[in-house]
gemmi code that builds the backbone of each chain (N, CA, C; Angstrom):
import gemmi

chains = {
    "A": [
        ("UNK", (0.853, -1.189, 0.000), (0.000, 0.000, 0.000), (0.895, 1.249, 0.000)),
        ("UNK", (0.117, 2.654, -0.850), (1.246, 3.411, -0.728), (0.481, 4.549, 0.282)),
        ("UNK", (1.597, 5.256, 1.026), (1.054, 5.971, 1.886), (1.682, 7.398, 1.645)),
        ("UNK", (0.840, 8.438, 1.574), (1.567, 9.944, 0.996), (1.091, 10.674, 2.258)),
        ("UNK", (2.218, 11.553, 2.831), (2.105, 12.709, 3.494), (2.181, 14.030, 2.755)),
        ("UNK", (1.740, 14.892, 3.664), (1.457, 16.154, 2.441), (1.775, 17.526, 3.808)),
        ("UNK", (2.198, 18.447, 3.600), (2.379, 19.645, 4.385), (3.451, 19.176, 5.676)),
        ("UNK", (2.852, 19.973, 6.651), (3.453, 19.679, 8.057), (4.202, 18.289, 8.424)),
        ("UNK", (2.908, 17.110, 7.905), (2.868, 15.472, 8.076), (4.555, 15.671, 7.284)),
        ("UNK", (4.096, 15.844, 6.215), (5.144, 15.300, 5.667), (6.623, 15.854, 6.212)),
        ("UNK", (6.453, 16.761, 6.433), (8.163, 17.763, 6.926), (8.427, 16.672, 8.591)),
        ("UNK", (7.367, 16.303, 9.538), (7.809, 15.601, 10.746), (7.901, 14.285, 10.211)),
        ("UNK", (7.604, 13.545, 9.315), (7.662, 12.413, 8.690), (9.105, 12.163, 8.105)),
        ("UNK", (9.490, 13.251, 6.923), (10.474, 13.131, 6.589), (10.209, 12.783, 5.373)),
        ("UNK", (9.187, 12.150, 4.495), (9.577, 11.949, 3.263), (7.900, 11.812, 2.811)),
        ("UNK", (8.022, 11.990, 1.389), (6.541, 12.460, 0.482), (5.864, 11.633, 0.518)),
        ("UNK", (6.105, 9.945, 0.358), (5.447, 8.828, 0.247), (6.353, 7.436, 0.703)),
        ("UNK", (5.963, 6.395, 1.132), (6.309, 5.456, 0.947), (5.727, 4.044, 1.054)),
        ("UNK", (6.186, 3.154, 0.585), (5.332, 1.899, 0.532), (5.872, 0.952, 1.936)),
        ("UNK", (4.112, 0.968, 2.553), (4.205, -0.225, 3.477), (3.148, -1.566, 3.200)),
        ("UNK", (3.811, -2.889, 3.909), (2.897, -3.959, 3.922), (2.298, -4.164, 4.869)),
        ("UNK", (0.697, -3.762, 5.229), (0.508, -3.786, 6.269), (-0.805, -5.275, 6.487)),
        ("UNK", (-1.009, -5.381, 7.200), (-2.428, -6.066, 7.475), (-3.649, -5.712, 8.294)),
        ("UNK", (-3.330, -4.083, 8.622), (-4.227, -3.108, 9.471), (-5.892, -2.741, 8.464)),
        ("UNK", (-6.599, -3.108, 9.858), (-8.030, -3.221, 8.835), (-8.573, -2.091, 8.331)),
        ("UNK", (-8.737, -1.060, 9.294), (-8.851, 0.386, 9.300), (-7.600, 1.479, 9.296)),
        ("UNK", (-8.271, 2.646, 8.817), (-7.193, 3.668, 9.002), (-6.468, 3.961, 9.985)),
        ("UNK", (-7.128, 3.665, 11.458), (-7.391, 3.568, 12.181), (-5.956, 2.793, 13.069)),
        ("UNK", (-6.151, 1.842, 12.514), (-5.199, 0.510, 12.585), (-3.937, 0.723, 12.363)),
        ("UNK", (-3.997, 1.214, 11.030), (-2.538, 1.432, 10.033), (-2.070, 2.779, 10.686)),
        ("UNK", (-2.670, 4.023, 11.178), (-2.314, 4.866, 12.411), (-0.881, 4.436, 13.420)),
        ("UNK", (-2.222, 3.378, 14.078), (-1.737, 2.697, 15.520), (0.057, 1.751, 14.953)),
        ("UNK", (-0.283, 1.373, 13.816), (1.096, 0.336, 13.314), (2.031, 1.582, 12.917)),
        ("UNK", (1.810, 2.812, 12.314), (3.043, 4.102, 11.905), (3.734, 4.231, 13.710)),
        ("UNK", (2.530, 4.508, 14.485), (2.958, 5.109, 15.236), (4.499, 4.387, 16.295)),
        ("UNK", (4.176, 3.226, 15.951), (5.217, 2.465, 16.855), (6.503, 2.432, 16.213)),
        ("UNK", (6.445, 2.463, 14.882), (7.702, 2.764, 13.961), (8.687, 3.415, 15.232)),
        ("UNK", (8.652, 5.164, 14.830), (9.697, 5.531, 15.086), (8.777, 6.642, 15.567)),
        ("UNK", (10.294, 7.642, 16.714), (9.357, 8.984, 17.086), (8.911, 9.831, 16.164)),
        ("UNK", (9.488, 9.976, 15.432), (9.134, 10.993, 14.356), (7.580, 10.527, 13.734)),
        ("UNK", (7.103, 9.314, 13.730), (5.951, 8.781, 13.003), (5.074, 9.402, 14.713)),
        ("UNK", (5.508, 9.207, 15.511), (4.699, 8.881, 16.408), (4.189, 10.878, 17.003)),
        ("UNK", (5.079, 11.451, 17.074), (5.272, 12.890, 16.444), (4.225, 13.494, 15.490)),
        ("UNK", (3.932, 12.426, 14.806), (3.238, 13.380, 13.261), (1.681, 12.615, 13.465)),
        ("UNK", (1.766, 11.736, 14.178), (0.263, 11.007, 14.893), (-0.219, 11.598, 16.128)),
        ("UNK", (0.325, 12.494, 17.010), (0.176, 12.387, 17.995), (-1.520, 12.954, 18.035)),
        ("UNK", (-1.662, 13.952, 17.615), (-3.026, 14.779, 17.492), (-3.943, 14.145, 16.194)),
        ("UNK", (-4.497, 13.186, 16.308), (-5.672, 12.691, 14.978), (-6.640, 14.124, 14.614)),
        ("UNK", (-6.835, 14.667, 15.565), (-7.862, 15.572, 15.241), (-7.158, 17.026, 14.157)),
        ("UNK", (-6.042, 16.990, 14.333), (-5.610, 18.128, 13.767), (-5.190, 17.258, 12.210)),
        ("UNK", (-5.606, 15.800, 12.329), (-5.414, 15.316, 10.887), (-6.351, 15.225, 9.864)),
        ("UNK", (-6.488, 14.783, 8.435), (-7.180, 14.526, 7.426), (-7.170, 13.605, 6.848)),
        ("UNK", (-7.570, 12.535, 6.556), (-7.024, 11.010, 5.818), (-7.836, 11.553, 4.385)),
        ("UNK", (-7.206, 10.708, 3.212), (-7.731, 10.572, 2.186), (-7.579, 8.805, 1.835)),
        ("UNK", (-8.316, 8.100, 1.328), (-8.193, 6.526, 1.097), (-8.976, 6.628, -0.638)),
        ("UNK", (-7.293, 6.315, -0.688), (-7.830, 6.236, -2.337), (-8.381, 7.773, -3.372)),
        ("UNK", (-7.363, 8.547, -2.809), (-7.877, 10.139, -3.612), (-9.346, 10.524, -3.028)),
        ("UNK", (-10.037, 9.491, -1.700), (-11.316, 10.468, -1.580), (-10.953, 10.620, 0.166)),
        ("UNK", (-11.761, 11.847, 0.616), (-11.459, 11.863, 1.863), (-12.230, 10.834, 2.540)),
        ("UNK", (-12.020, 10.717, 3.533), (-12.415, 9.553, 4.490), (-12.410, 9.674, 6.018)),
        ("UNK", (-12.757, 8.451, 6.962), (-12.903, 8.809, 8.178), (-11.827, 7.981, 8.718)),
        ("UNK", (-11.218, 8.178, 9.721), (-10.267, 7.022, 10.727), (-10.497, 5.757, 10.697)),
        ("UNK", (-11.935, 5.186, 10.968), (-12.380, 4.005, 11.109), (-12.856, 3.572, 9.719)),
        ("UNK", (-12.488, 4.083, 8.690), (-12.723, 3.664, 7.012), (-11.968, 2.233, 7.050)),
        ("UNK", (-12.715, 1.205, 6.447), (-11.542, -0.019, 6.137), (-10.443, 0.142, 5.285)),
        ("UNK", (-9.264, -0.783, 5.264), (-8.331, -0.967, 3.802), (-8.468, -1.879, 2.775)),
        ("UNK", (-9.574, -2.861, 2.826), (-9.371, -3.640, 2.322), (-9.379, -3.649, 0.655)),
        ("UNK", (-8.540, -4.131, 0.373), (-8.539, -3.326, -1.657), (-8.108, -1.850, -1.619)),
        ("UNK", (-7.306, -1.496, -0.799), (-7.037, -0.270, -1.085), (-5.511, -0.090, -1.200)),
        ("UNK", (-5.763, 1.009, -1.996), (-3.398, 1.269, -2.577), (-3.324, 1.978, -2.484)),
        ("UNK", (-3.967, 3.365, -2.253), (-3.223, 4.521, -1.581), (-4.463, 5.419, -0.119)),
        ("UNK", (-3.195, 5.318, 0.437), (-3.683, 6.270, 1.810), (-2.446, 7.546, 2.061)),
        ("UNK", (-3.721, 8.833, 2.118), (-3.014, 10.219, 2.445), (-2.919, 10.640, 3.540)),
        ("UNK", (-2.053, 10.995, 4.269), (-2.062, 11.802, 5.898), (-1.887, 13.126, 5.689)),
        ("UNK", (-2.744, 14.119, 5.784), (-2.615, 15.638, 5.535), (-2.931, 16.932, 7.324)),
        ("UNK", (-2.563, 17.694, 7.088), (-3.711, 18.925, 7.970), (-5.002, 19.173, 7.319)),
        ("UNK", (-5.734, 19.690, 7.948), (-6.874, 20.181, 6.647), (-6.635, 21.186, 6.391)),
        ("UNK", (-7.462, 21.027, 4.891), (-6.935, 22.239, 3.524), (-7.015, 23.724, 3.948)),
        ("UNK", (-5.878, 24.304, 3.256), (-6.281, 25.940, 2.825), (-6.083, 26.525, 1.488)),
        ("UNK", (-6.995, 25.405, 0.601), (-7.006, 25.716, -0.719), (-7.617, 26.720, -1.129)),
        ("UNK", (-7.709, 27.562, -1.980), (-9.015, 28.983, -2.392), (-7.914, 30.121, -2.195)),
    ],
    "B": [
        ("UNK", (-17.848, 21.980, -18.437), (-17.040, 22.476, -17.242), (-15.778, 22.346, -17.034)),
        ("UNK", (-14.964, 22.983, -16.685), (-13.829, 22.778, -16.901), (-12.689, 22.774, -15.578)),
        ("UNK", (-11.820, 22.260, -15.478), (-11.145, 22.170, -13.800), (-9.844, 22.481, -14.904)),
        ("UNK", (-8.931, 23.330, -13.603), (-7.207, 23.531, -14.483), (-6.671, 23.619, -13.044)),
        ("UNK", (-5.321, 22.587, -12.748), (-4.762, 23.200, -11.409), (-2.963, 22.940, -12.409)),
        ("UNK", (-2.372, 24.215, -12.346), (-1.532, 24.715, -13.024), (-0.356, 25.384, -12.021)),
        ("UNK", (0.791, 25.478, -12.171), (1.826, 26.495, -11.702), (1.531, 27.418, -12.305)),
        ("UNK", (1.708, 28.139, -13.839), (1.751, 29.108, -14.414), (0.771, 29.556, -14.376)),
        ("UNK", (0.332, 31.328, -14.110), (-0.281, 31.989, -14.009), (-1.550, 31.777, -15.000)),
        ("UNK", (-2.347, 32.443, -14.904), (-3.676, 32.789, -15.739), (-3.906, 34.174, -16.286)),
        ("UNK", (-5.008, 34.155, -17.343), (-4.720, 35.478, -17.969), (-6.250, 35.372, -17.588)),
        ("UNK", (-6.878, 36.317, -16.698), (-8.278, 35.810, -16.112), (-9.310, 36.794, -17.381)),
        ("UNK", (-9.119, 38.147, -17.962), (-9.793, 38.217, -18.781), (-9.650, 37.471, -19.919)),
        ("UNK", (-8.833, 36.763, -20.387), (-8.916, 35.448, -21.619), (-9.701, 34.664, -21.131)),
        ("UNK", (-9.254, 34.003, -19.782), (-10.161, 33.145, -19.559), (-11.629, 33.184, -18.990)),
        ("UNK", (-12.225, 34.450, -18.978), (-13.473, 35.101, -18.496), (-14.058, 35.196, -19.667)),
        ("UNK", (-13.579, 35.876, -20.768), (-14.122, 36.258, -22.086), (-14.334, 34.562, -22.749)),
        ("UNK", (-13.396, 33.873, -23.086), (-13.768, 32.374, -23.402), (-15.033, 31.611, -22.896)),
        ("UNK", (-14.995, 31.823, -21.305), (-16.000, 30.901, -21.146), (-16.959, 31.817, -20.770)),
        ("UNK", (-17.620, 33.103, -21.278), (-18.628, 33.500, -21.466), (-19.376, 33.475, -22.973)),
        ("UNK", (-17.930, 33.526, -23.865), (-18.476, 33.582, -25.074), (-19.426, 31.983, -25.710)),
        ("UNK", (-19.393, 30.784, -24.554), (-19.522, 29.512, -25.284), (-21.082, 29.553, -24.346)),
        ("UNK", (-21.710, 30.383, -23.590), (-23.201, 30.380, -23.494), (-23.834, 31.224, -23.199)),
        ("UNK", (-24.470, 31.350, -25.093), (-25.449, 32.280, -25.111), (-26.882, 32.274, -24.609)),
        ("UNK", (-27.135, 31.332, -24.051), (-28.739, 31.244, -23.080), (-28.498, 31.308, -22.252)),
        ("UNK", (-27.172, 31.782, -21.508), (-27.157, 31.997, -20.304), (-26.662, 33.745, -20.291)),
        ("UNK", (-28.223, 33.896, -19.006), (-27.611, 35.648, -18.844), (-26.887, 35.875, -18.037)),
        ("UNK", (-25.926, 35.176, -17.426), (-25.813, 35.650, -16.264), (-23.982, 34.581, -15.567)),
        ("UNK", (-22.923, 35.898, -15.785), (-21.479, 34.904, -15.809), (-20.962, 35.566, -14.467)),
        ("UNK", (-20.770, 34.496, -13.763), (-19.858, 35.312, -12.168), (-18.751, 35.022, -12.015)),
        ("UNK", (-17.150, 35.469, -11.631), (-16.197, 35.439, -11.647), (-15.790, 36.032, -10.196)),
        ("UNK", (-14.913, 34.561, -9.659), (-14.472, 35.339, -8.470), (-13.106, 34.875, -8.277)),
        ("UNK", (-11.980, 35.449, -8.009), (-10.540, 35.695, -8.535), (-9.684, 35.969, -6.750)),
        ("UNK", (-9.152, 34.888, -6.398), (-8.226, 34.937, -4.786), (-6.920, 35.159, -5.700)),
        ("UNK", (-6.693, 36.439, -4.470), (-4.865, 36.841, -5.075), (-4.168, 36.945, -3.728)),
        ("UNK", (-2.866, 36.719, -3.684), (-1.804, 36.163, -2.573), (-2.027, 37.540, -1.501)),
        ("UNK", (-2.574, 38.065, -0.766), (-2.385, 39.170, -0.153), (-1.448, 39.326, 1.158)),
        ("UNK", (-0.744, 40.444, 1.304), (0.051, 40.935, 1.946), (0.046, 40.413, 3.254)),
        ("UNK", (0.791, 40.755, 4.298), (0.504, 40.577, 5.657), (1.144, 42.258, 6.156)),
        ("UNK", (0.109, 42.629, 7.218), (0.417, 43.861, 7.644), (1.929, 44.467, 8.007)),
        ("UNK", (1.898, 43.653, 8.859), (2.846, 43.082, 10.256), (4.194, 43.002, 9.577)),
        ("UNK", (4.245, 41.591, 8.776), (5.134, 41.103, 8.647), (5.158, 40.678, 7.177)),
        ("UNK", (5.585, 41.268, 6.445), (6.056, 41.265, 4.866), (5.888, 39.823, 4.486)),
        ("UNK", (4.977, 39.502, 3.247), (5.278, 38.460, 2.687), (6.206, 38.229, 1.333)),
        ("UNK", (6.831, 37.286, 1.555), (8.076, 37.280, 0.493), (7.274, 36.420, -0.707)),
        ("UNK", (6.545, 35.249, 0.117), (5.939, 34.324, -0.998), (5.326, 33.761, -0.443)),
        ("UNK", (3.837, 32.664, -1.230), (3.259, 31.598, -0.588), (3.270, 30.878, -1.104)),
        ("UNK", (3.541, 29.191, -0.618), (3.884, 28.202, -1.564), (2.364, 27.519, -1.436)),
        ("UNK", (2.236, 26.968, -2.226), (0.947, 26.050, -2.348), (1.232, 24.450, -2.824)),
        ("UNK", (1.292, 23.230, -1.692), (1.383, 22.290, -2.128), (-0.062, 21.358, -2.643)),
        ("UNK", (0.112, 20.613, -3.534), (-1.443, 20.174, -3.460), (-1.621, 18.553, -3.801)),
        ("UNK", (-2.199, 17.725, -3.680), (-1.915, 16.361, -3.932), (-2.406, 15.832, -5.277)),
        ("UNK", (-1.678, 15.807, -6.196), (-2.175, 15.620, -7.471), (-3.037, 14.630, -7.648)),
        ("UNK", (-3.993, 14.336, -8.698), (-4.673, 13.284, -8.825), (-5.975, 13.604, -8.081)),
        ("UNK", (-5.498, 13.572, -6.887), (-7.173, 13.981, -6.092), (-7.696, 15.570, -6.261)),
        ("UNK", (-6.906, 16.014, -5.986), (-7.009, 17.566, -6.641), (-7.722, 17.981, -7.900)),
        ("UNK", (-7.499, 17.403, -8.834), (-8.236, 17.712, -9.664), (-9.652, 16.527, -9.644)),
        ("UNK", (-9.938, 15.634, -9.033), (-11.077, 14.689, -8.379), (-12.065, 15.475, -7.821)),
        ("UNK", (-11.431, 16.184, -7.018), (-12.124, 17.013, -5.319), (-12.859, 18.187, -6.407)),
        ("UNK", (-11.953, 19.157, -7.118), (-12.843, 19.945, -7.362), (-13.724, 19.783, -8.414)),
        ("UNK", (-13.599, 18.797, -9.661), (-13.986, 18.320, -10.537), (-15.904, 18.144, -9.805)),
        ("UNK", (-15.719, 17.262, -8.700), (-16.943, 16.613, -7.879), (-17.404, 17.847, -7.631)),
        ("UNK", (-16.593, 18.473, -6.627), (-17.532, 19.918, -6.604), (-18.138, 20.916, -7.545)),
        ("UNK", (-17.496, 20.973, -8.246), (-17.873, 21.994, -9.325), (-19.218, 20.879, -10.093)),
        ("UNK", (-19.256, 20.038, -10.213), (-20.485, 18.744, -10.736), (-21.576, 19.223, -9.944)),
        ("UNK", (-21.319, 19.192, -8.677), (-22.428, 19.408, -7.821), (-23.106, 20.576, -7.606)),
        ("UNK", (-22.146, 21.745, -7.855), (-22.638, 23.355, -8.406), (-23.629, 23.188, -9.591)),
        ("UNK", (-22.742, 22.575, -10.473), (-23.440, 22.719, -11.742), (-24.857, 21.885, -11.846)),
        ("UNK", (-25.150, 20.889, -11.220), (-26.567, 20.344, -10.776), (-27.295, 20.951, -9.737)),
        ("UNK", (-27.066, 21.671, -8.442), (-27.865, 22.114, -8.186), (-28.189, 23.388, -7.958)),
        ("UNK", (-27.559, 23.971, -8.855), (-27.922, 25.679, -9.312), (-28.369, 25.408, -10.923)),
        ("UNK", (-28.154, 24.252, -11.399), (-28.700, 24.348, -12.962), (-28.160, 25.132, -13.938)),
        ("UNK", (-26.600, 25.049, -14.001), (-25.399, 25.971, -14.021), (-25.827, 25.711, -15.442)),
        ("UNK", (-24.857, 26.582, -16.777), (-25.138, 26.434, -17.715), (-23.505, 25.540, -17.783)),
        ("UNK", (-22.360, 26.054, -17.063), (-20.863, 25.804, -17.153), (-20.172, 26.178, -15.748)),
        ("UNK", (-19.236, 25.815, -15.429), (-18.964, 26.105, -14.448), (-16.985, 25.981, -14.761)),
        ("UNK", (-16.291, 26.969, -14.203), (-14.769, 26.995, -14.585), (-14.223, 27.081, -13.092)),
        ("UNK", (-13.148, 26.178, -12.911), (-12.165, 25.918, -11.667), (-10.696, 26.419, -12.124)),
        ("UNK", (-10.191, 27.527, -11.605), (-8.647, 27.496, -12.211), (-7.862, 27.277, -10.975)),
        ("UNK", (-7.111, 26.552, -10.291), (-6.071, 26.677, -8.843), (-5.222, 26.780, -9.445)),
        ("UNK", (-3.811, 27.684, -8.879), (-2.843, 27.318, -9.182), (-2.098, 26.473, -7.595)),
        ("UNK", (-0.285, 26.172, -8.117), (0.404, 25.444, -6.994), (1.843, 26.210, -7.107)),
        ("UNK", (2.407, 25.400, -6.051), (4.217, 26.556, -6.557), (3.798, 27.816, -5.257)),
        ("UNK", (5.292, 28.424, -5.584), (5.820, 29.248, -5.269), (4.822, 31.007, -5.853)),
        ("UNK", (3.931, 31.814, -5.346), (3.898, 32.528, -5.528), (3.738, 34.219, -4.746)),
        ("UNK", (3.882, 35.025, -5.289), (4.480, 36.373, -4.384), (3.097, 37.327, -4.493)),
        ("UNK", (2.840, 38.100, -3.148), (1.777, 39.240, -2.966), (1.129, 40.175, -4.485)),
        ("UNK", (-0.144, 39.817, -4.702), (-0.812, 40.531, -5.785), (-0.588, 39.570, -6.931)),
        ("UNK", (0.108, 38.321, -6.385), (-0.331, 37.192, -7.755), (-1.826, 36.427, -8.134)),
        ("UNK", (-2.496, 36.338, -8.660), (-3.332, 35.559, -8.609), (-3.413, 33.905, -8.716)),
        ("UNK", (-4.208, 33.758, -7.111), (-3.705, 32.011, -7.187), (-5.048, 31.582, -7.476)),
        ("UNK", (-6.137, 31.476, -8.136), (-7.371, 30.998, -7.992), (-8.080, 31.661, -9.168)),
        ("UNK", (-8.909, 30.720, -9.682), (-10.171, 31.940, -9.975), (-11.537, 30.813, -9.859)),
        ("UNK", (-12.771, 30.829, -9.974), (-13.894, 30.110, -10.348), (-14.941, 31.113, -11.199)),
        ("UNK", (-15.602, 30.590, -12.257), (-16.411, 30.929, -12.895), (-17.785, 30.097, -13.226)),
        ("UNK", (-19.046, 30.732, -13.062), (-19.990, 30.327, -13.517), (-20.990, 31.016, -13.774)),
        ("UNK", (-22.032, 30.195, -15.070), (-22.795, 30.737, -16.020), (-24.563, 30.294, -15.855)),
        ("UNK", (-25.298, 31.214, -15.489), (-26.196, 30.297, -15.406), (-27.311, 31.468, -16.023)),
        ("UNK", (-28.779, 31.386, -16.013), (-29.906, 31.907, -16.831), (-29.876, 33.311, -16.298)),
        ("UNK", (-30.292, 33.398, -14.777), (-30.183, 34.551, -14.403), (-29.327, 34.802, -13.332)),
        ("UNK", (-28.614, 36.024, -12.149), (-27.226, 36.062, -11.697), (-27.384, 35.289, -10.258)),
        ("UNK", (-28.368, 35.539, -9.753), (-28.535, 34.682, -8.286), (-27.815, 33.660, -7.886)),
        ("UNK", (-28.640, 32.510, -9.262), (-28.148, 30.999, -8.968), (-26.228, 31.153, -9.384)),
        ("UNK", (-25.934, 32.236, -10.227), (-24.520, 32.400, -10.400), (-23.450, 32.497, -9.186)),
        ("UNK", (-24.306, 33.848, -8.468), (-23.666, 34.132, -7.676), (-23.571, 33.003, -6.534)),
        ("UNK", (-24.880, 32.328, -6.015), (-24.655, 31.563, -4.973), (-23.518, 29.994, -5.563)),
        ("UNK", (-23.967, 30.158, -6.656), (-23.089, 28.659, -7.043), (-21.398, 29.208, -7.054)),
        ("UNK", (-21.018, 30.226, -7.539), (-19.617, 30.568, -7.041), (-19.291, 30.686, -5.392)),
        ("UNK", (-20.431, 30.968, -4.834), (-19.809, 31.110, -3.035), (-19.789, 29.544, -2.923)),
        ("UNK", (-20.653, 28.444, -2.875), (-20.726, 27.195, -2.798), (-19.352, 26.931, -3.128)),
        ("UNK", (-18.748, 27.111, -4.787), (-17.549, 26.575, -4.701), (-16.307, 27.082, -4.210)),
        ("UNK", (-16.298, 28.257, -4.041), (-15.387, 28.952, -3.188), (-15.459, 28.500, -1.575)),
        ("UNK", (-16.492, 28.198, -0.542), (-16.598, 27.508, 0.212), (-16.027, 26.114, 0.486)),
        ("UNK", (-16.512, 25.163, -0.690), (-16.088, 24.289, -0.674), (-14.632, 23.972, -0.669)),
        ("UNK", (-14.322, 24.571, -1.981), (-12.736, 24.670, -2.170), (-11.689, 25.176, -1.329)),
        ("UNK", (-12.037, 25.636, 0.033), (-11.390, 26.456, 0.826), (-11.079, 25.138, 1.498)),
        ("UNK", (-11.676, 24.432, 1.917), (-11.651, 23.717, 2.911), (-11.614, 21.704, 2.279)),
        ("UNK", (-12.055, 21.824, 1.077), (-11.996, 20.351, 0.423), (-11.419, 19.606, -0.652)),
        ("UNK", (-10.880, 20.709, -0.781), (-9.438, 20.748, -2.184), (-8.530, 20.377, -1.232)),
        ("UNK", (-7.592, 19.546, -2.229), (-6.117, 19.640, -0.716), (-5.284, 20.264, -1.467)),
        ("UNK", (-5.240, 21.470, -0.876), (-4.189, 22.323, -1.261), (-3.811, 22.685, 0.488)),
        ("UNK", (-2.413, 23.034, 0.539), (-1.799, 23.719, 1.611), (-0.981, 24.690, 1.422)),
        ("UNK", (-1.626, 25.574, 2.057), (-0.399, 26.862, 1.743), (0.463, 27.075, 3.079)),
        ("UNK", (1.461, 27.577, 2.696), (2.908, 28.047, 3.312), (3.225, 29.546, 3.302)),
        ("UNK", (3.662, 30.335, 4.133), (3.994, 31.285, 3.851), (5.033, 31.322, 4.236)),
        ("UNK", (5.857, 32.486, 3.599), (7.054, 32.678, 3.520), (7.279, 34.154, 3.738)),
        ("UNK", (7.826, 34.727, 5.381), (8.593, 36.120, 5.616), (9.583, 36.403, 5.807)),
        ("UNK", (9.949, 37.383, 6.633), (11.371, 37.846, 6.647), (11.705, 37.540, 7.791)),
        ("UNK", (10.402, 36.731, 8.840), (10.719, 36.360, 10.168), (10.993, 34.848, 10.167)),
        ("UNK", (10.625, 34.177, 9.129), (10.232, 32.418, 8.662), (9.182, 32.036, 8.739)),
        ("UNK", (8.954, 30.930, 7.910), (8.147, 30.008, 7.495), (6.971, 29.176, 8.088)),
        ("UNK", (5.988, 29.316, 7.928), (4.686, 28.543, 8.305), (3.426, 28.305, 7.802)),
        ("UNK", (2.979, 26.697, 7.974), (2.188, 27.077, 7.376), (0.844, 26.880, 7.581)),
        ("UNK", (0.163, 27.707, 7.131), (-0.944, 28.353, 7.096), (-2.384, 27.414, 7.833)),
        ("UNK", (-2.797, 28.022, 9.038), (-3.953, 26.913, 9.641), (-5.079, 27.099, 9.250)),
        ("UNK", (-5.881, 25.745, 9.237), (-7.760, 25.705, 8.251), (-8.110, 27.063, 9.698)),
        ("UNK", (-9.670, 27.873, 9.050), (-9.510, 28.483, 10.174), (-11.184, 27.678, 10.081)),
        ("UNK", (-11.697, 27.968, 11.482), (-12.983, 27.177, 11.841), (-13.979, 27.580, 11.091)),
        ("UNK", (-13.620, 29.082, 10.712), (-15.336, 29.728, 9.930), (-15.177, 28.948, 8.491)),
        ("UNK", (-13.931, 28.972, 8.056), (-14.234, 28.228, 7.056), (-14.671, 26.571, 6.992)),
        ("UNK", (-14.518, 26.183, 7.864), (-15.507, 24.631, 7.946), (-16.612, 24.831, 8.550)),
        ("UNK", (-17.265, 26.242, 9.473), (-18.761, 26.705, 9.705), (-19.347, 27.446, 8.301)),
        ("UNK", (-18.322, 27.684, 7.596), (-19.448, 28.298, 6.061), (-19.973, 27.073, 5.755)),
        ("UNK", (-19.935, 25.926, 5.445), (-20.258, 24.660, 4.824), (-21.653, 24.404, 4.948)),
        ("UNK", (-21.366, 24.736, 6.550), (-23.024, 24.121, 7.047), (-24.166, 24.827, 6.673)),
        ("UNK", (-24.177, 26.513, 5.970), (-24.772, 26.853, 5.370), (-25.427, 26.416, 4.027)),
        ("UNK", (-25.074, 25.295, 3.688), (-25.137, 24.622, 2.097), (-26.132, 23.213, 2.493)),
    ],
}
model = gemmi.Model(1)
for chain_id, residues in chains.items():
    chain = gemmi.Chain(chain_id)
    for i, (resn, *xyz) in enumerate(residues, 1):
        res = gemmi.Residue()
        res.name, res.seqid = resn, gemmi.SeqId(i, " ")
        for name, pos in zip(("N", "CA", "C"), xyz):
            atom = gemmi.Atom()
            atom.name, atom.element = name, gemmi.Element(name[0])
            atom.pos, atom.b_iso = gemmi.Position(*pos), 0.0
            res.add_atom(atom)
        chain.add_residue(res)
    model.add_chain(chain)
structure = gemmi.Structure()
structure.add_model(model)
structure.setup_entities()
């Protein structure tokens, strides 16, 4: 699955995208599995609420499933316009 | 209808005059145009705009669909730009065409609403003090609920 950070996420993350294998059911899930990585993942998770998921180019909720899915986004929310 | 998310600038009367000239049963064309503005305080050098390709042009594509069905749009035009740009540039425009100006006007606030807050774009600014960037502010996810 590929996973893209975008803004802030991405600068405490460290990098634009990368591919993980996960078996996390929800967004939710795959969260909880970044976060144990490393501090820096755990850093850029700490506040869900100040986050935005997208699953699959559409936005989505935390508890959205993965199943059949290849890309997940971690963003702030927008200040497009 | 048309969606464009571009680096390079826009020429907004070309693109105002174009997509008025393609409907003539419609009386009624609204144009509303966001440009990089200043900061009082503290000088802006530039604002960067990152945006996530692919969905970006998805997000507003859907929105602008949904203008155009329920205002009964005749056309409806999305321009964003992304990149690096400096105070009095124009980063945005939306246009739409419909019978008479009402349903125009409200269907441009709809997508200007929307797009504030459901496009993923992120902006950055850039001063002479450093870099940050830019937070959703709440009224703009309380305009929504007006819709």
């Amino acid at each position: 699955m590929d996973i893209l950070y975008f803004a802030w996420v991405r600068e405490r993350i460290g990098i634009p995208r990368e591919q993980v294998e996960t078996s996390a059911a929800t967004v939710a899930d795959l969260v909880a599995e970044l976060r144990l990585r490393e501090e820096r993942y755990e850093l850029a998770f700490s506040d869900l609420t100040a986050l935005r998921v997208a699953v699959d180019q559409k936005l989505a909720d935390f508890d959205a499933p993965l199943d059949g899915v290849r890309e997940v986004a971690f963003f702030p929310p927008m200040t497009g316009g | 209808m048309r969606v464009v998310v571009q680096e390079q600038p826009f020429d907004i009367g070309a693109e105002t005059t174009a997509f008025a000239a393609g409907h003539k049963e419609m009386g009624a064309i609204v144009t509303f145009t966001g440009i990089v503005r200043d900061l009082p305080d503290d000088p802006l050098q530039a604002m960067e705009i990152e945006h996530y390709p692919g969905m970006t042009e998805a997000a507003l594509t859907e929105i602008a669909q949904i203008a155009i069905d329920r205002w009964t749009l005749g056309d409806a035009l999305v321009i964003h730009r992304y990149g690096r740009l400096v105070p009095g540039e124009m980063i945005m425009m939306v246009a739409t065409a419909s019978k008479h100006r009402k349903d125009a006007f409200e269907a441009a606030e709809y997508l200007m609403d929307y797009l504030k807050s459901r496009a993923p774009f992120w902006k950055r600014e850039i001063t002479d003090i450093g870099e940050s960037w830019v937070a959703s502010k709440a009224e703009d996810e309380d305009a929504l609920t007006r819709w």
